[in-house]
C-alpha positions as CSV (number, residue, x, y, z in Angstrom):
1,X,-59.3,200.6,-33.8
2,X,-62.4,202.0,-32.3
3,X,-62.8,205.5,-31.0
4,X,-62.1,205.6,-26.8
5,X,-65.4,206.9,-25.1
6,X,-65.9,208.5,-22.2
7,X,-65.8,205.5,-19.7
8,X,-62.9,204.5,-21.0
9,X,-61.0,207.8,-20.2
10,X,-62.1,207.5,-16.5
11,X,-60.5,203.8,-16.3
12,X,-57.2,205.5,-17.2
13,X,-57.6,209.1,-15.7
14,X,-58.2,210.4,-12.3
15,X,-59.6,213.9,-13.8
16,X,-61.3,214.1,-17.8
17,X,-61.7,217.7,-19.0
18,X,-63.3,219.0,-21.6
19,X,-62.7,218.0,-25.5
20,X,-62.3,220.8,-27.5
21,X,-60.9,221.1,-31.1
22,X,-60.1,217.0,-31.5
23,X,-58.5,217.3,-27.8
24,X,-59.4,216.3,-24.3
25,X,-57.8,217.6,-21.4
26,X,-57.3,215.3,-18.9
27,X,-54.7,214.6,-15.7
28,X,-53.3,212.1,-13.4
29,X,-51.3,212.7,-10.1
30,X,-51.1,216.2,-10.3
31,X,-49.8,215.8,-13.9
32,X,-52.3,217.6,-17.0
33,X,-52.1,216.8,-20.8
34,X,-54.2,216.8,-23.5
35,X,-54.9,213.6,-25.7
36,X,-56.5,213.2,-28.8
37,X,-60.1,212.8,-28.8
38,X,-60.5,209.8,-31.7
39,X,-57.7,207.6,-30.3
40,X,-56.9,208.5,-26.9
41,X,-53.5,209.1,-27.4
42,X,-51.7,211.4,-25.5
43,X,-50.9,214.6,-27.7
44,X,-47.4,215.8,-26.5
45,X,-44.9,214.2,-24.3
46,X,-44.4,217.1,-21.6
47,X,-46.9,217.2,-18.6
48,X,-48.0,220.5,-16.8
49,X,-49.2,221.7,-13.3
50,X,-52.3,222.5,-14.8
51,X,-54.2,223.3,-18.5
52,X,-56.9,224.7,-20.3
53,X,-58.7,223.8,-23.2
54,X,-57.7,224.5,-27.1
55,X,-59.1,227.7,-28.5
56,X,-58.2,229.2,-32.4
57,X,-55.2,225.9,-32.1
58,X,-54.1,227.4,-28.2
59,X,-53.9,226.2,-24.8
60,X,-53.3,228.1,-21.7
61,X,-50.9,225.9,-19.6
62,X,-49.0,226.3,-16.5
63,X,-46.1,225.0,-15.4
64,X,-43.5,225.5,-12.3
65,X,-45.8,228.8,-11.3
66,X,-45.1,229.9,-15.4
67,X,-48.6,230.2,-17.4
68,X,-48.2,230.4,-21.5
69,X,-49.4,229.4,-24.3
70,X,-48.9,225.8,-26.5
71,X,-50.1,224.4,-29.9
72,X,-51.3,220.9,-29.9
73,X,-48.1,219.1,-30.3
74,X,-46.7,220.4,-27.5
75,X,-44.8,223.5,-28.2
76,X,-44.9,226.8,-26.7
77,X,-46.3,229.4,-28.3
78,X,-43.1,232.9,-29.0
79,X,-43.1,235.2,-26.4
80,X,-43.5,237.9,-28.3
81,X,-46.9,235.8,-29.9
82,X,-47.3,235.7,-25.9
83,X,-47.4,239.3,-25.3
84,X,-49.6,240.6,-28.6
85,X,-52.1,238.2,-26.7
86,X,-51.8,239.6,-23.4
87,X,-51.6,243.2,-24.7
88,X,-54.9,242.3,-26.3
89,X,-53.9,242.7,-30.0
């Protein structure tokens, strides 16, 4: 299988983000995801309102006015792993 460039994200997407740590953010209709940067796949199944890049294996996401914190499979980071980072520690 060869590796999806660039052009070929912008057949599929309406918006192509950044790629950052082996994922791209990208979004369609409103609806943002990340996908994985060799393959194009799409990374997790649930869509959000609106996402940030992956830093140290985070993203900042938001979703139904609710912003937090996922790993790259899709899964939201603890709230209390929520509130060390907002506390700053």
């Amino acid at each position: 299988m060869r590796k999806i460039t660039l052009y070929d994200l912008y057949q599929i997407y309406s918006i192509v983000g950044n790629t950052c740590e082996g994922f791209t953010s990208v979004g369609t209709k409103g609806q943002f995801f990340h996908i994985h940067e060799e393959n194009g796949e799409p990374a997790y199944e649930e869509r959000f309102d609106w996402i940030e890049d992956f830093h140290n294996g985070l993203a900042l996401v938001k979703k139904d006015g609710e912003s937090f914190h996922i790993y790259p499979d899709g899964k939201r980071f603890s709230e209390e792993e929520e509130k060390k980072i907002q506390e700053g520690r």
